[in-house]
N, CA, C and O atoms as a GROMACS GRO file, in nm:
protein
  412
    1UNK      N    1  -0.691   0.974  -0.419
    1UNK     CA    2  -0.674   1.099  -0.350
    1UNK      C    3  -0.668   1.212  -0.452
    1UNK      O    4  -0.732   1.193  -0.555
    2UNK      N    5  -0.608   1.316  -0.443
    2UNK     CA    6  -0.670   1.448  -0.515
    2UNK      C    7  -0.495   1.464  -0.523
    2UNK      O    8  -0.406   1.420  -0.451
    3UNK      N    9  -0.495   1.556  -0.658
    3UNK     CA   10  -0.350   1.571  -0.686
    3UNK      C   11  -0.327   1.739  -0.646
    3UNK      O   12  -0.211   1.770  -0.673
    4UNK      N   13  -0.390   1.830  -0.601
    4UNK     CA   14  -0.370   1.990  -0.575
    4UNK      C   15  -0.344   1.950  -0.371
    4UNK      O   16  -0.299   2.037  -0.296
    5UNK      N   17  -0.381   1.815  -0.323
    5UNK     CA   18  -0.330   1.808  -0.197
    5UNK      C   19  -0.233   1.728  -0.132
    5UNK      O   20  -0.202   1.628  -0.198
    6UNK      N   21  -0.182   1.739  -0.033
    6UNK     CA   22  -0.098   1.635   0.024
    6UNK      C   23  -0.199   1.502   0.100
    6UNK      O   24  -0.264   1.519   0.202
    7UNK      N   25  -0.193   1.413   0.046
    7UNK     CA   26  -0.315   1.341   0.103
    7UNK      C   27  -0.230   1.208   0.207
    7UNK      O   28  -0.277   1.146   0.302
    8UNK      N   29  -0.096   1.198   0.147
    8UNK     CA   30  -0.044   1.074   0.215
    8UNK      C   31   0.143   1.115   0.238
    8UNK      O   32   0.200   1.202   0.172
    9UNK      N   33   0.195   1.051   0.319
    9UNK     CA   34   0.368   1.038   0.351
    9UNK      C   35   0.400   0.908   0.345
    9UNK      O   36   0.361   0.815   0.416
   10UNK      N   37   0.489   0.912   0.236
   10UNK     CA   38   0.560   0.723   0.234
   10UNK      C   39   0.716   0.801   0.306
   10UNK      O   40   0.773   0.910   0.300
   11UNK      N   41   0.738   0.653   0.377
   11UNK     CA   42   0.890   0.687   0.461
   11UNK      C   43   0.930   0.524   0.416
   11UNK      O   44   0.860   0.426   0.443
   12UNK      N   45   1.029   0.523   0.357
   12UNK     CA   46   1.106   0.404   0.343
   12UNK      C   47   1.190   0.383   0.460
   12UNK      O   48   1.218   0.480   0.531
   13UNK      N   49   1.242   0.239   0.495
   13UNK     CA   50   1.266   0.254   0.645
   13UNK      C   51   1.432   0.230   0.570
   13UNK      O   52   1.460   0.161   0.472
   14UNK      N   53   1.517   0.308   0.652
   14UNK     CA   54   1.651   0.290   0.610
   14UNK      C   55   1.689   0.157   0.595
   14UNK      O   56   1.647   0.057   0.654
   15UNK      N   57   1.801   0.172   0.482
   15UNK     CA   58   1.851   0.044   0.449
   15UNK      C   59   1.770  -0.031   0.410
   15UNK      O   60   1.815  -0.140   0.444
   16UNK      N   61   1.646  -0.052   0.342
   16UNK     CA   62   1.562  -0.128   0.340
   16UNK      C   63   1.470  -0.109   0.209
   16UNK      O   64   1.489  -0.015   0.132
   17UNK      N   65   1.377  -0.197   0.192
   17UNK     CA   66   1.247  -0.186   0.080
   17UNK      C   67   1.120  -0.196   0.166
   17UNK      O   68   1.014  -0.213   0.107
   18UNK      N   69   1.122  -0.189   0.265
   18UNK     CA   70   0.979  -0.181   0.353
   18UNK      C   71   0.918  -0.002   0.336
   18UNK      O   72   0.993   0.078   0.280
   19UNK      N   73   0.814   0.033   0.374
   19UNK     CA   74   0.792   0.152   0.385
   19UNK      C   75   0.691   0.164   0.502
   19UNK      O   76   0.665   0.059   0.562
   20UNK      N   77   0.625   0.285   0.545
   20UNK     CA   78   0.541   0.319   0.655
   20UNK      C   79   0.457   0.428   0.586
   20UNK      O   80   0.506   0.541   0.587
   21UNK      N   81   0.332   0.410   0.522
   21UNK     CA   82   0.257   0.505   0.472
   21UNK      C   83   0.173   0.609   0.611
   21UNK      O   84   0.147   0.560   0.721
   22UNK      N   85   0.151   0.710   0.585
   22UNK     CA   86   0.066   0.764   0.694
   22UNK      C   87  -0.029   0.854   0.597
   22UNK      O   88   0.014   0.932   0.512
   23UNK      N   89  -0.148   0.831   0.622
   23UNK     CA   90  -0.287   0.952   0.584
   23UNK      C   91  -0.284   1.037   0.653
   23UNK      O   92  -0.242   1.041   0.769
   24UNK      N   93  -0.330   1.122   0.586
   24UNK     CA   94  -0.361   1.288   0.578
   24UNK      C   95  -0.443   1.250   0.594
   24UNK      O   96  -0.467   1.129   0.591
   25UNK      N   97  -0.554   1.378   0.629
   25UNK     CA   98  -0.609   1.402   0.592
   25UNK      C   99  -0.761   1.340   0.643
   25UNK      O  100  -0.867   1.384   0.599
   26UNK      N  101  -0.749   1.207   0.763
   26UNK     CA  102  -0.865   1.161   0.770
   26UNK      C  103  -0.880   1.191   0.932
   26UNK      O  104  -0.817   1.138   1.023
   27UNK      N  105  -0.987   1.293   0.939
   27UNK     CA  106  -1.039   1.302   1.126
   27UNK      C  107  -1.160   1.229   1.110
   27UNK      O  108  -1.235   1.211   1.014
   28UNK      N  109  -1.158   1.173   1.296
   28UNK     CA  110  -1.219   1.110   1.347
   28UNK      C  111  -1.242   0.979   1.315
   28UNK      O  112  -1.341   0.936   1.374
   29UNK      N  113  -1.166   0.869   1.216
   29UNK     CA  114  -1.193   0.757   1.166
   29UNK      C  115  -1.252   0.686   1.278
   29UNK      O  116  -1.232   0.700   1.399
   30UNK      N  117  -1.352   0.584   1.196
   30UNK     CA  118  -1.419   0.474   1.277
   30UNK      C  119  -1.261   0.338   1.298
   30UNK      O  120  -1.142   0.355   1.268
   31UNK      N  121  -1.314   0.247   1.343
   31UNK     CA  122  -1.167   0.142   1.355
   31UNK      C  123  -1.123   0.096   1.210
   31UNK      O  124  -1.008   0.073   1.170
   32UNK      N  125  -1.238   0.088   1.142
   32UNK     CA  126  -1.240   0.030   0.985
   32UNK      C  127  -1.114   0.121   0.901
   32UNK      O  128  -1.000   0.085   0.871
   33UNK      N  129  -1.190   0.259   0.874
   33UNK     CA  130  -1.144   0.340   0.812
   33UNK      C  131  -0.958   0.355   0.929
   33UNK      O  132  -0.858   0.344   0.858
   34UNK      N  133  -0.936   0.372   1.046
   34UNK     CA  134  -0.795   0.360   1.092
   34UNK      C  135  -0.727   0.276   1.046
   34UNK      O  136  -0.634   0.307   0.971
   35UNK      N  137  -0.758   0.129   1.082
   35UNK     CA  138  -0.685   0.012   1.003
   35UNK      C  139  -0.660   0.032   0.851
   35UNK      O  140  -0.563  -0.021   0.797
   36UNK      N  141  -0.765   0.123   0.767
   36UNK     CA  142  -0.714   0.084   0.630
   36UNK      C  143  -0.612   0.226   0.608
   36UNK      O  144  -0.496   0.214   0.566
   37UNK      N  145  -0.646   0.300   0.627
   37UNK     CA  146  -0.581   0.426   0.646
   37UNK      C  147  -0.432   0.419   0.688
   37UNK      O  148  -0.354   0.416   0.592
   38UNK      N  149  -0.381   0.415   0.804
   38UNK     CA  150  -0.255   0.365   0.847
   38UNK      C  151  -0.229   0.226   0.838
   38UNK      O  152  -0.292   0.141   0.900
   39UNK      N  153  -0.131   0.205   0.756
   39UNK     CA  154  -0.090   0.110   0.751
   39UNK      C  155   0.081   0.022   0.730
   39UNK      O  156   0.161   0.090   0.796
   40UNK      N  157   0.110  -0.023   0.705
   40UNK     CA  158   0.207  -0.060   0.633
   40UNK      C  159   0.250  -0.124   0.496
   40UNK      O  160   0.153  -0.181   0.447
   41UNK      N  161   0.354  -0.133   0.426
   41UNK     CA  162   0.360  -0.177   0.312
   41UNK      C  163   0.482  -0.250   0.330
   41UNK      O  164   0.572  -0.238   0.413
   42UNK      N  165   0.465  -0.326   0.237
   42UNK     CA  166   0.617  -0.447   0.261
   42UNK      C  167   0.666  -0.414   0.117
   42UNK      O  168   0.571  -0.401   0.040
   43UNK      N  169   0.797  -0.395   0.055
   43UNK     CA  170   0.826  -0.402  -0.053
   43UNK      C  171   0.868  -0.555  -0.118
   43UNK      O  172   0.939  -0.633  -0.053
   44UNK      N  173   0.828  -0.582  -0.222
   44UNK     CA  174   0.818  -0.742  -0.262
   44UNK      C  175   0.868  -0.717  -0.394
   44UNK      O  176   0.859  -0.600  -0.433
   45UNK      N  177   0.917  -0.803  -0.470
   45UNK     CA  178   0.970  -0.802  -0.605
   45UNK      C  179   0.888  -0.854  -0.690
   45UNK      O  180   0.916  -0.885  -0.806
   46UNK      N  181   0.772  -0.869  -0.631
   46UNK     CA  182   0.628  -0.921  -0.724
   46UNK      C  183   0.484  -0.949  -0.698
   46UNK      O  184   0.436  -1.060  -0.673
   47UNK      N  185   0.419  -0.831  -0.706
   47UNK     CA  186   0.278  -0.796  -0.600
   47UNK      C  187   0.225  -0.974  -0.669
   47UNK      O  188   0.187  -1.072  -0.605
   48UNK      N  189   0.245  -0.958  -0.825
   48UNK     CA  190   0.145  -1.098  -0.877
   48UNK      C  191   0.171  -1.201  -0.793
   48UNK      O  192   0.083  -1.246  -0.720
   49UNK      N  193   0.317  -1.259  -0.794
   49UNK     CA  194   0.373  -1.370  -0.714
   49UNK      C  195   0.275  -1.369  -0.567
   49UNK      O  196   0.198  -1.461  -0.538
   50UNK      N  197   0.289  -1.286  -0.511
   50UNK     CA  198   0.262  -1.281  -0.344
   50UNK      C  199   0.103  -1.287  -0.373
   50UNK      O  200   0.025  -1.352  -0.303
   51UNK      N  201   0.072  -1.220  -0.472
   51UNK     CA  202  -0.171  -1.229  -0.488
   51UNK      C  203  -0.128  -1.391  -0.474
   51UNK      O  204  -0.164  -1.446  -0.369
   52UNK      N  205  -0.056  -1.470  -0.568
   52UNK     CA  206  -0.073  -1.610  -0.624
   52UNK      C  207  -0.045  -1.646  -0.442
   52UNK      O  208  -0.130  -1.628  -0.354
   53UNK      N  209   0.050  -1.682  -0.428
   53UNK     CA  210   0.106  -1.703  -0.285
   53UNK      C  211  -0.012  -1.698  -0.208
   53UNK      O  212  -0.051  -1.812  -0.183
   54UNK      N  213  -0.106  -1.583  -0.146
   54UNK     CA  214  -0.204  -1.633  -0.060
   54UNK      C  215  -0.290  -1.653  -0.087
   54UNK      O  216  -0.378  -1.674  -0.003
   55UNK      N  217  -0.322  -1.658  -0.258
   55UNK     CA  218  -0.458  -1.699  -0.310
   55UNK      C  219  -0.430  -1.945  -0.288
   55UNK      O  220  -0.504  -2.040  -0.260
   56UNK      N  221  -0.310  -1.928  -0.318
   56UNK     CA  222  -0.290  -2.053  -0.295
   56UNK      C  223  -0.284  -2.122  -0.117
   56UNK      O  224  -0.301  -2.236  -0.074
   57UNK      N  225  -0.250  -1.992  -0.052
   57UNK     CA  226  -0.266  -2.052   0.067
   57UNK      C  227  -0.401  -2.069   0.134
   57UNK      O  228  -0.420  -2.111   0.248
   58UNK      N  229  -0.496  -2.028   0.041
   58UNK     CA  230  -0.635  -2.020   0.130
   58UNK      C  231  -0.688  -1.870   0.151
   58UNK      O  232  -0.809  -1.849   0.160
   59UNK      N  233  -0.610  -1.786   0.157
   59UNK     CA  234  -0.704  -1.655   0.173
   59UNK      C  235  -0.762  -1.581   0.053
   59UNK      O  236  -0.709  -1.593  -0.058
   60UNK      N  237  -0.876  -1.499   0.073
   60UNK     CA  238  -0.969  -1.473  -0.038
   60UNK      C  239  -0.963  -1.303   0.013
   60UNK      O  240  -1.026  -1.243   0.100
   61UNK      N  241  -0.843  -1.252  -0.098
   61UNK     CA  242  -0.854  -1.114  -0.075
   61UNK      C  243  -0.959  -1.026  -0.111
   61UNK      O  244  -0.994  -1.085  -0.213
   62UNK      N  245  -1.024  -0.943  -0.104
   62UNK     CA  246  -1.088  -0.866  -0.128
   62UNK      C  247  -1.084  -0.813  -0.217
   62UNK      O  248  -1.173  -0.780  -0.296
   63UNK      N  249  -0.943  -0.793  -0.216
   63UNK     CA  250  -0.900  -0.705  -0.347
   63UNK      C  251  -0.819  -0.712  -0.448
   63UNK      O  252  -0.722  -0.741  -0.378
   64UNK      N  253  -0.784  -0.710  -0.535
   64UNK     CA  254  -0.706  -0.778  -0.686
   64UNK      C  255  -0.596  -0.704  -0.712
   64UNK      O  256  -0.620  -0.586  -0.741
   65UNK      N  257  -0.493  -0.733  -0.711
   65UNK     CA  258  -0.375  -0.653  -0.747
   65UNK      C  259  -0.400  -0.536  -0.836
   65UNK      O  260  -0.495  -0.552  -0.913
   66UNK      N  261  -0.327  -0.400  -0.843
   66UNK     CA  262  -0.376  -0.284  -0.895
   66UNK      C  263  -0.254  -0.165  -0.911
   66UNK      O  264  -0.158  -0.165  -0.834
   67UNK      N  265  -0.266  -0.080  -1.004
   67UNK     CA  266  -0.149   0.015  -0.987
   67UNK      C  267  -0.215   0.137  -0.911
   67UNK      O  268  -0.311   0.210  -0.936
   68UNK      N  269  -0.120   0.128  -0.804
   68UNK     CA  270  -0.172   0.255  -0.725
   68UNK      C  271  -0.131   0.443  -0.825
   68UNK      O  272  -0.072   0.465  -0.930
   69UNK      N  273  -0.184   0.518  -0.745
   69UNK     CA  274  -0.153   0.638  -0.765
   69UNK      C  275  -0.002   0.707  -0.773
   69UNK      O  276   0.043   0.805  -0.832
   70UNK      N  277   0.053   0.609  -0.687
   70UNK     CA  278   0.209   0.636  -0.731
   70UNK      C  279   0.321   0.581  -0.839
   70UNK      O  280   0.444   0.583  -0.849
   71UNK      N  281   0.165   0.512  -0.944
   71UNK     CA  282   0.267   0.411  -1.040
   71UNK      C  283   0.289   0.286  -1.037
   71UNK      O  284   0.299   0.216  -1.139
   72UNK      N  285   0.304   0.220  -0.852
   72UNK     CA  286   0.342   0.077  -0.855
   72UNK      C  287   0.224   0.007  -0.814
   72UNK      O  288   0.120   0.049  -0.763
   73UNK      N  289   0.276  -0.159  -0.859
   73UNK     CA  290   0.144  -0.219  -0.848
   73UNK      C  291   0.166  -0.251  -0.662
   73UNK      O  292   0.269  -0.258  -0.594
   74UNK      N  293   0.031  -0.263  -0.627
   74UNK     CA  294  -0.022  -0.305  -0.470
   74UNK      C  295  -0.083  -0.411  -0.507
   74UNK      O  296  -0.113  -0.463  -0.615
   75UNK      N  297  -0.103  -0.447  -0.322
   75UNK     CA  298  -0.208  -0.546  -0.303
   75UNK      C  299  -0.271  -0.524  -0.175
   75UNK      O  300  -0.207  -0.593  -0.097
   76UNK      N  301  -0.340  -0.479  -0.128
   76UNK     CA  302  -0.403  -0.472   0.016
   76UNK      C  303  -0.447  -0.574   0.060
   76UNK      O  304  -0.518  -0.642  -0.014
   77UNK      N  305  -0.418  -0.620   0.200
   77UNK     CA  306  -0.438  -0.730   0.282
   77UNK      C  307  -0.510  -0.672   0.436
   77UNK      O  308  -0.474  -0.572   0.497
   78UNK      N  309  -0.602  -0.751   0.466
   78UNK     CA  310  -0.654  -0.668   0.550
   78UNK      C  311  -0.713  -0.852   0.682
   78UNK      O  312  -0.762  -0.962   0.659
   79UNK      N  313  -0.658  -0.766   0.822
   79UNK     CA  314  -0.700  -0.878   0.907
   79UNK      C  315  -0.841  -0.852   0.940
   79UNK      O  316  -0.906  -0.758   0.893
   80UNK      N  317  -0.901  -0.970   1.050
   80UNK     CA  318  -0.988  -0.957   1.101
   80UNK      C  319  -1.017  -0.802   1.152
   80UNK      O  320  -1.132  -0.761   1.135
   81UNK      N  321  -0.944  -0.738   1.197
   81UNK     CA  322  -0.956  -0.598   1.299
   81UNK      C  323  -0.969  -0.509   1.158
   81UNK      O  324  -1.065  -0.437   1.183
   82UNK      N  325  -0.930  -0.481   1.047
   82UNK     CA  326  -0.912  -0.413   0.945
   82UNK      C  327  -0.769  -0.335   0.937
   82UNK      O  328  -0.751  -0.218   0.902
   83UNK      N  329  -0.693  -0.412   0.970
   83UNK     CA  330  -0.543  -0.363   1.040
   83UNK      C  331  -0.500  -0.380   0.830
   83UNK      O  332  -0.539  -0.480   0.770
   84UNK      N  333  -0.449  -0.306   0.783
   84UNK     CA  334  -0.408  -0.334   0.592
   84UNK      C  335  -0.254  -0.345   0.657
   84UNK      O  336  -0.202  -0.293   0.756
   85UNK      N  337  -0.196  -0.462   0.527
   85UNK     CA  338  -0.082  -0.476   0.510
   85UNK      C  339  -0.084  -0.481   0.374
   85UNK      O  340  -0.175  -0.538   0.315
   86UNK      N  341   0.042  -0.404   0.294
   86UNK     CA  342  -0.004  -0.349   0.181
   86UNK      C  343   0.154  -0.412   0.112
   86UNK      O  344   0.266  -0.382   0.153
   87UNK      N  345   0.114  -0.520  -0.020
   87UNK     CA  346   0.280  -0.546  -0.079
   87UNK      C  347   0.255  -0.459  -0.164
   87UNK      O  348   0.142  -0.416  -0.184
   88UNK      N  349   0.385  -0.414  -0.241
   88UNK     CA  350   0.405  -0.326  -0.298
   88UNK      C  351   0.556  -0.332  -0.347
   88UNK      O  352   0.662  -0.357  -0.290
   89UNK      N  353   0.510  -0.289  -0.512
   89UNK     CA  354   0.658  -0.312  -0.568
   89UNK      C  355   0.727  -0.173  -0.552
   89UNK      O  356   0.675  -0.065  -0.522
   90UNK      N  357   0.835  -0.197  -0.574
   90UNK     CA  358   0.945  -0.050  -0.549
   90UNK      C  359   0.972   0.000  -0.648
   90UNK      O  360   1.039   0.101  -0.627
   91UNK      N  361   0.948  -0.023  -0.782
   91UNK     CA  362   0.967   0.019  -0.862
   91UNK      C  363   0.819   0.066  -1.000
   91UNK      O  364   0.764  -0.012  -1.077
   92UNK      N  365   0.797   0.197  -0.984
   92UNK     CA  366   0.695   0.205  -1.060
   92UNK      C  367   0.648   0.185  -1.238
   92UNK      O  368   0.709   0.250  -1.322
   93UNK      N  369   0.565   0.116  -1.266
   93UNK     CA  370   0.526   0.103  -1.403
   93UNK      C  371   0.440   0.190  -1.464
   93UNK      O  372   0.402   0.196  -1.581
   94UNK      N  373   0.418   0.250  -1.375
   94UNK     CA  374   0.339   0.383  -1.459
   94UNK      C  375   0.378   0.541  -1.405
   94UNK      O  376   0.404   0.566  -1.287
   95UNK      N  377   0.377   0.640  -1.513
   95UNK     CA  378   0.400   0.762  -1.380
   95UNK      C  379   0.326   0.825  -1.314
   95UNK      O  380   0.224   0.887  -1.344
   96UNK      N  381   0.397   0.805  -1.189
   96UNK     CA  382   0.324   0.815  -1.048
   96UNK      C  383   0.245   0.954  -1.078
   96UNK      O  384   0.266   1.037  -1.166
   97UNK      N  385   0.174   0.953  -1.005
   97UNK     CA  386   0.089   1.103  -0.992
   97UNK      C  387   0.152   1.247  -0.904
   97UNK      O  388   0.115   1.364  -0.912
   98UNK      N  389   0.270   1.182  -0.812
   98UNK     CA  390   0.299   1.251  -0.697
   98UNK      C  391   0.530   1.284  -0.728
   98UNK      O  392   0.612   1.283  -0.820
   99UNK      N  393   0.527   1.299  -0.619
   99UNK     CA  394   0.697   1.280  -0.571
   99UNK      C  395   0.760   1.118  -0.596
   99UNK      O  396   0.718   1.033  -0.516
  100UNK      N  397   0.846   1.077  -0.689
  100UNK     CA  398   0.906   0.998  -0.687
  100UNK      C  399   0.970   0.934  -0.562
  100UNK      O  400   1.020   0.999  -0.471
  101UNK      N  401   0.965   0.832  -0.565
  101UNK     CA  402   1.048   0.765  -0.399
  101UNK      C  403   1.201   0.779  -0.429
  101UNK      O  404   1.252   0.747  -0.536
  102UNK      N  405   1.240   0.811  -0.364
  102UNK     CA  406   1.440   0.882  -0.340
  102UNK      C  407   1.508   0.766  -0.353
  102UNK      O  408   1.445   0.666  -0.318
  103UNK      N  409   1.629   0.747  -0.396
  103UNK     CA  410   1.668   0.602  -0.378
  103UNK      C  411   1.832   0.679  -0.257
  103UNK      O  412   1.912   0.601  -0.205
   0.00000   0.00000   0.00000
């Protein structure tokens, strides 16, 4: 995304390490682009652990663990429908590009 805009909102859900990302910024999405766009994120204490975890259970992600734009590493998971479920560590290893997450 572009750093002069607001492109995304992370909401951590109280009491918790889960979060609820929402996009900016995208009109008229096809179903593809909705599913990847809105999504959710699970907070995990180890994006690698969890890649290993469903690479061992049989699924063939698409995509390879990565440090997002906010610093922490992801993993995008995506169903049949293109619905993303996104792990994600809570704590960032690089600095983020944006607003720090509040503790």
């Amino acid at each position: 995304m572009k750093d002069k805009e607001t492109d995304w909102v992370d909401m951590r859900v109280p009491d918790g390490t889960d979060w609820l990302e929402y996009m900016l910024n995208v009109h008229s999405p096809d179903p593809q682009e909705l599913g990847v766009m809105d999504h959710l994120a699970l907070g995990v204490p180890s994006v690698k652990a969890g890649y290993e975890t469903v690479i061992r259970r049989g699924l063939k992600p698409n995509e390879k663990p990565e440090i997002g734009r906010d610093g922490k590493w992801q993993l995008s998971l995506y169903d049949p429908n293109y619905t993303r479920v996104e792990l994600m560590e809570p704590t960032p290893v690089e600095k983020p590009c944006c607003s720090p997450m509040l503790q």
